[in-house]
C-alpha positions as CSV (number, residue, x, y, z in Angstrom):
1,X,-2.8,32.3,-5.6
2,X,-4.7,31.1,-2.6
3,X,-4.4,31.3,0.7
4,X,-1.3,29.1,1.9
5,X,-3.4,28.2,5.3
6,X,-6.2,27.5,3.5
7,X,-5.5,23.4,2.0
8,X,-7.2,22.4,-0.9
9,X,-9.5,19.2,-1.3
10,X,-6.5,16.6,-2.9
11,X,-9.2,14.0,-4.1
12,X,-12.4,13.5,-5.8
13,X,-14.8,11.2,-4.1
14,X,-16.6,8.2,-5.7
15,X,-19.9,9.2,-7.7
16,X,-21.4,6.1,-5.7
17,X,-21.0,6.6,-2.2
18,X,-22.6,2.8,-1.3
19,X,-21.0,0.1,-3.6
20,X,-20.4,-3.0,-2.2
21,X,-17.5,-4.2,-5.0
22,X,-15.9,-1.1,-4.5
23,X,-16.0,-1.7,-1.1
24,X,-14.1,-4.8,-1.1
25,X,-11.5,-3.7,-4.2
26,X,-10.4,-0.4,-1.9
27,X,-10.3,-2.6,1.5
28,X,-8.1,-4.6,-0.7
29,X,-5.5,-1.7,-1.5
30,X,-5.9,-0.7,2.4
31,X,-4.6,-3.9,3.8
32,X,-1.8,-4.7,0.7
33,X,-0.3,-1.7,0.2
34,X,-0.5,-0.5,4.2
35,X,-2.9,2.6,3.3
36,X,-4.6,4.8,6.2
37,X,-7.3,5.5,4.8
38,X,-9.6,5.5,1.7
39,X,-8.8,9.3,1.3
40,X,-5.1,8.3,0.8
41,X,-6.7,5.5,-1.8
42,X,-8.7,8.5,-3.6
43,X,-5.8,11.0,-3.7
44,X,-3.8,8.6,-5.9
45,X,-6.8,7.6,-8.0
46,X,-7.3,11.2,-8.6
47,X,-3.7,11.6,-9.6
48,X,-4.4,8.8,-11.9
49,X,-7.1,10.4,-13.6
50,X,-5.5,13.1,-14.1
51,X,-2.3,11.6,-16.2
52,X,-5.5,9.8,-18.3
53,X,-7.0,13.0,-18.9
54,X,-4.6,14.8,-20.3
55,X,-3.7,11.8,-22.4
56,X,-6.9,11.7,-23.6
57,X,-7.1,15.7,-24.8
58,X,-3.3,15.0,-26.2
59,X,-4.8,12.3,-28.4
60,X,-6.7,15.0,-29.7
61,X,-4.7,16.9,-30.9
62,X,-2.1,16.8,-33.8
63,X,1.2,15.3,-34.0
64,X,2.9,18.8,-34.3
65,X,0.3,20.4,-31.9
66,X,1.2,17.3,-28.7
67,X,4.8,17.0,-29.4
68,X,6.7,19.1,-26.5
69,X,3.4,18.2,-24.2
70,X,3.3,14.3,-25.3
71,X,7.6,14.2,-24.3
72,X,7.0,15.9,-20.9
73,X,4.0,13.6,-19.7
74,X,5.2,10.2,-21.0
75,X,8.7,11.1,-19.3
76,X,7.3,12.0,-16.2
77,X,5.8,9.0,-15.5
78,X,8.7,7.0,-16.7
79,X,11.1,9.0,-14.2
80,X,8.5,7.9,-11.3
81,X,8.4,4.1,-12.3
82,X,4.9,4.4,-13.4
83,X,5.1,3.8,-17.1
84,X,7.6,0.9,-17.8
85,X,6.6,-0.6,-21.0
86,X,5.6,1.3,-23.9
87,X,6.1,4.5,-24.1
88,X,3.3,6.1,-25.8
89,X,0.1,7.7,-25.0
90,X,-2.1,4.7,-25.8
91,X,0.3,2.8,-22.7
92,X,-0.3,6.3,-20.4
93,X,-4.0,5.2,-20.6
94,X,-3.7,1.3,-19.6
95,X,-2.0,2.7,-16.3
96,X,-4.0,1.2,-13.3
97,X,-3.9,2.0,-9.8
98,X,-1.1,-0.7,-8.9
99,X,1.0,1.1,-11.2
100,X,0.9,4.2,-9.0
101,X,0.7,2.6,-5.8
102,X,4.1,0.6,-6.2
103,X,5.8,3.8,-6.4
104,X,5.1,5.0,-3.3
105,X,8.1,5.6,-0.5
106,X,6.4,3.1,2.1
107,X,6.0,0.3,-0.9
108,X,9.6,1.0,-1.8
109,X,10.5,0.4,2.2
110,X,8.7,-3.2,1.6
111,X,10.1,-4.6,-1.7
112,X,14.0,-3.4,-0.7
113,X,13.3,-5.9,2.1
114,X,13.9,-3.5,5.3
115,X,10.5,-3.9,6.3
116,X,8.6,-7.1,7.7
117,X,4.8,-5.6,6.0
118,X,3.7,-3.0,4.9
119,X,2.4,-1.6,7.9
120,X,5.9,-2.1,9.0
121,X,7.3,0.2,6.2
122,X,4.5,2.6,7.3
123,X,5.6,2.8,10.5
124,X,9.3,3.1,9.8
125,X,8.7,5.6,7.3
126,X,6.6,7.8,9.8
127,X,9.1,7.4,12.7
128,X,11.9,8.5,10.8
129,X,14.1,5.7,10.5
130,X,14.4,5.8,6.6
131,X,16.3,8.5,4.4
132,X,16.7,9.6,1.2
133,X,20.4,10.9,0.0
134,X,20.7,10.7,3.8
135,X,18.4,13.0,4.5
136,X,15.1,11.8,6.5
137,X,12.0,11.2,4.9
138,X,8.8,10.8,6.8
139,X,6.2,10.9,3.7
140,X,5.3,7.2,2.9
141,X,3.1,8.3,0.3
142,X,5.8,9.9,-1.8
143,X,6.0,9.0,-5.4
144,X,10.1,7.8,-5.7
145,X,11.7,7.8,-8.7
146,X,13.4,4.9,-10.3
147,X,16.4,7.0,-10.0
148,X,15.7,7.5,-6.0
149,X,14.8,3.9,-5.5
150,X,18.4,3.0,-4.7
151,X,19.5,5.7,-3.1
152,X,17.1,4.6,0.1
153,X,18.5,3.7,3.2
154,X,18.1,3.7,7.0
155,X,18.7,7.1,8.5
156,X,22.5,7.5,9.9
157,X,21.6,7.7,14.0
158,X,18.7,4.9,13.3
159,X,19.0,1.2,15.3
160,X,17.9,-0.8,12.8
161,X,21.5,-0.1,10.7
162,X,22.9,-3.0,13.0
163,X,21.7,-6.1,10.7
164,X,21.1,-8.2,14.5
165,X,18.3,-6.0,15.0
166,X,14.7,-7.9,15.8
167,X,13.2,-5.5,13.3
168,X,16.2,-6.2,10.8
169,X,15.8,-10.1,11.6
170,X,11.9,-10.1,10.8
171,X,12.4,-8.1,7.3
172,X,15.0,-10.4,6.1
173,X,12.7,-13.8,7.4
174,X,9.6,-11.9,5.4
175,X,11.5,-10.8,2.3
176,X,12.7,-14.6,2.1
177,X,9.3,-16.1,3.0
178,X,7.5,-13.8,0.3
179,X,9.6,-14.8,-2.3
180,X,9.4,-18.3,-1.2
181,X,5.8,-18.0,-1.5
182,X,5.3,-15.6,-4.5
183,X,3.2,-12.7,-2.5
184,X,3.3,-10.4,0.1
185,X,-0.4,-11.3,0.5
186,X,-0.2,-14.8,1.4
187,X,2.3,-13.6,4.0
188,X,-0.1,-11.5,5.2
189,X,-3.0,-13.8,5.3
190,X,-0.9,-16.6,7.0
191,X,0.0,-14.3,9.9
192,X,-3.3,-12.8,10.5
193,X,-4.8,-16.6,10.9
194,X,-1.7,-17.5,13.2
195,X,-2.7,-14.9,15.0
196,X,-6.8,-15.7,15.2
197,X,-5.8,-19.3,16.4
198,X,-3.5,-18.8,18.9
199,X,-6.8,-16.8,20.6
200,X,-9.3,-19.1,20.0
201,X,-9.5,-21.5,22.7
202,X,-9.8,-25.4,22.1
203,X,-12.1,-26.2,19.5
204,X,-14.1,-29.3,18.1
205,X,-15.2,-32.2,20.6
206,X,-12.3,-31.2,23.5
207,X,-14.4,-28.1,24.3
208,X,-17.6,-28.9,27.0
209,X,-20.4,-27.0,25.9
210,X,-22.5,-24.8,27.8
211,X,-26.1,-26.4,28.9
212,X,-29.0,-24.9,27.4
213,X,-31.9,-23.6,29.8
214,X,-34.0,-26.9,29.1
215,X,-31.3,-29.2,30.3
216,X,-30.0,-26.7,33.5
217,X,-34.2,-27.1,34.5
218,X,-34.4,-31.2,34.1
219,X,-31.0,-31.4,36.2
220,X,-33.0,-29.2,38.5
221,X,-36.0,-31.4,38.5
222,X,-33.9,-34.5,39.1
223,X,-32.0,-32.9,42.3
């Protein structure tokens, strides 16, 4: 046993550390799924790996040899949500990354529809306004169970229980608009140009343009 004060590294980093497509595939997760960082991205990969791994060394064994082991994995990750369709060792393997990160606590907070994003979630999870069997939960990137999922609520002393809350009114107008729409992405998308319109100023042939230096030294030369 190690020292308790002493935390150990959660994640393995990427074997290339300059890859433009994996770039752009882990900005994706980031900006869907609300992530802080790529760390947080990496810690679940990692856990991912793992569940393939010992897949993998189960395969290789015998039927009588993987049997207890085979029950407890495959189990496991259908208890968390992870593993919904077949349940064999062959399915453990075809898990992807989107498997694990819809079972986190903050993507939870989103598709129940008491968050407007899911930076939102993020930050309701954080603040403490969301429990779990009434008791507070401030983890977003806890892995819930499918037995848990319901049992997630707003805190007792938290605002947001009164539905005429702004924050209530904005999930319920998202959750409607997202299903209206199909993803959580578009939503995204939509708002975020919204938002870089109503900065930019007047745009096409309404806005005067600024005189080069040729043309400020011929009105000079004129005067």
């Amino acid at each position: 046993m190690g020292d308790p004060r002493r935390q150990k590294k959660k994640y393995v980093s990427p074997k290339r550390p300059f890859d433009s497509d994996r770039f752009e595939s882990e900005l994706q997760f980031i900006g869907t799924y609300g992530l802080r960082n790529k760390k947080e991205l990496w810690r679940h990969k990692t856990e991912l790996s793992r569940y393939r791994r010992q897949a993998r060394n189960l395969l290789a064994l015998t039927a009588e040899e993987r049997a207890t082991l085979e029950t407890d994995l495959i189990g496991k990750l259908v208890r968390i949500g992870a593993l919904t369709g077949e349940q064999t060792l062959d399915s453990v393997l075809d898990l992807t990354i989107e498997d694990v990160l819809e079972r986190r606590l903050q993507t939870i907070v989103l598709r129940k529809g008491m968050a407007s994003s899911a930076h939102h979630a993020r930050q309701l999870v954080t603040h403490g306004h969301v429990a779990l069997d009434q008791a507070k939960v401030t983890t977003p990137s806890r892995l819930i169970s499918v037995a848990e999922e319901d049992r997630i609520t707003y805190i007792a002393k938290s605002p947001l229980n009164d539905e005429s809350h702004p924050a209530r009114v904005a999930a319920s107008a998202a959750a409607q608009r997202i299903t209206a729409e199909g993803t959580e992405e578009d939503f995204e998308e939509d708002d975020r140009r919204g938002r870089e319109r109503r900065r930019m100023p007047d745009s096409g042939e309404f806005r005067e343009s600024k005189p080069g230096p040729d043309e400020v030294r011929k009105r000079g030369d004129k005067r």
